[in-house]
C-alpha positions in Angstrom: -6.3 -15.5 -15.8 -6.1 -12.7 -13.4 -8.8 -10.8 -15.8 -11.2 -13.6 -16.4 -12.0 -13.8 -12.8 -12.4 -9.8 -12.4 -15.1 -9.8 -15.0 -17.3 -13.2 -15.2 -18.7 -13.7 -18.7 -22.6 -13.3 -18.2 -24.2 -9.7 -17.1 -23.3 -7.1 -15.3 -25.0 -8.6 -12.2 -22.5 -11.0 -12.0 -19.7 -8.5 -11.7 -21.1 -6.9 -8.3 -20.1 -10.7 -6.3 -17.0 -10.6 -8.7 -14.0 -11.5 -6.5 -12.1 -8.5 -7.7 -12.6 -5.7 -8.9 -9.5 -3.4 -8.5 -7.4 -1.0 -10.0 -5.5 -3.6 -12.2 -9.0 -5.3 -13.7 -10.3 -1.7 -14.1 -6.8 -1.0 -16.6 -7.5 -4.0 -18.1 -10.8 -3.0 -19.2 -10.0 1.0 -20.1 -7.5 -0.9 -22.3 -9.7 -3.0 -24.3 -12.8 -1.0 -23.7 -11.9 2.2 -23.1 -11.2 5.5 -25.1 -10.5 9.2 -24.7 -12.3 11.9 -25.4 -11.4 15.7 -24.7 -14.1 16.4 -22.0 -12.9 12.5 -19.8 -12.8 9.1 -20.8 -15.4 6.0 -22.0 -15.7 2.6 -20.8 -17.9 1.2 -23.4 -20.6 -0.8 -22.2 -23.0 -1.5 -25.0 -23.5 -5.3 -24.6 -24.9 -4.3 -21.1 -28.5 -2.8 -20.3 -28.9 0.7 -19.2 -29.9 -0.6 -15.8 -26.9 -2.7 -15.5 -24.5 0.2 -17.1 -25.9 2.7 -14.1 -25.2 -0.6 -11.6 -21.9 -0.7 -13.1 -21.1 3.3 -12.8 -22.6 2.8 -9.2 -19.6 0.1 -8.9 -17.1 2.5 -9.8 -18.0 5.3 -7.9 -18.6 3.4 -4.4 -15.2 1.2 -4.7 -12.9 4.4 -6.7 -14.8 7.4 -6.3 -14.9 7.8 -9.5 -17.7 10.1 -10.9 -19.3 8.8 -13.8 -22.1 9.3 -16.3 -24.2 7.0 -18.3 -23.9 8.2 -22.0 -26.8 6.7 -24.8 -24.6 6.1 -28.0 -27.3 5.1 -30.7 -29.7 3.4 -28.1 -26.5 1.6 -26.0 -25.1 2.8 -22.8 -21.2 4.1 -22.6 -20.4 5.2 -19.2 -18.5 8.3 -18.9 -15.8 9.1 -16.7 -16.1 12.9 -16.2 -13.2 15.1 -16.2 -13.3 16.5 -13.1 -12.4 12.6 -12.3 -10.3 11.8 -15.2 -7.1 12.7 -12.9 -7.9 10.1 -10.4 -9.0 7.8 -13.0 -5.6 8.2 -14.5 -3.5 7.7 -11.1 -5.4 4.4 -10.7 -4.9 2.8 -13.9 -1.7 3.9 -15.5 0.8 1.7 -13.1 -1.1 -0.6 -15.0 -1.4 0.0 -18.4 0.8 -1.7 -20.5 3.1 1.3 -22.5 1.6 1.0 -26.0 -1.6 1.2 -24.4 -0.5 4.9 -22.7 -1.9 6.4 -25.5 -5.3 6.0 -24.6 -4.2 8.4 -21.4 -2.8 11.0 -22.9 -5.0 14.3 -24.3 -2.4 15.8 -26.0 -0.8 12.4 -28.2 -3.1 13.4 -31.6 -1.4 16.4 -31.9 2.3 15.2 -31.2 3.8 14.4 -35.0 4.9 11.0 -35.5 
């Protein structure tokens, strides 16, 4: 699949001579992996080292320009997308989120009534 050769299987290492790593692989993965939060957005990354999560952050910054943060979430990294780059963020990956998965891109759905 598309997916499975955007993100190889072993470490984070691997993922810097991945053949793609682009705005529809980086959707993928705020689907799955991701998750708002009032002050940006996580891409949870606690099967990864802190080394590799900062590699990783690194990754996005250089190819998106995203600005990022590594987070310690009970002794596991989480990078955090900051805020200021959450707009960007957003205009990257929502042509390719799938729309049951929009939710996870919208601040204000918690308070919508159902």
């Amino acid at each position: 699949t598309h997916l499975g050769h955007s993100f190889p299987t072993r470490r984070s290492s691997d993922l810097l001579g991945a053949p793609v790593l682009d705005d529809v692989a980086l959707a993928y993965w705020a689907m799955d992996d991701g998750g708002l939060v009032p002050s940006g957005f996580y891409l949870h990354t606690k099967g990864f080292t802190f080394n590799e999560a900062y590699t990783l952050a690194g990754l996005l910054h250089y190819k998106f320009g995203l600005v990022c943060t590594i987070q310690n979430h009970d002794s596991q990294p989480v990078i955090y997308i900051t805020a200021g780059s959450f707009p960007l963020f957003v205009s990257l990956v929502k042509p390719h989120f799938h729309r049951q998965m929009l939710y996870k891109l919208d601040r204000y759905q918690e308070s919508r009534p159902l």
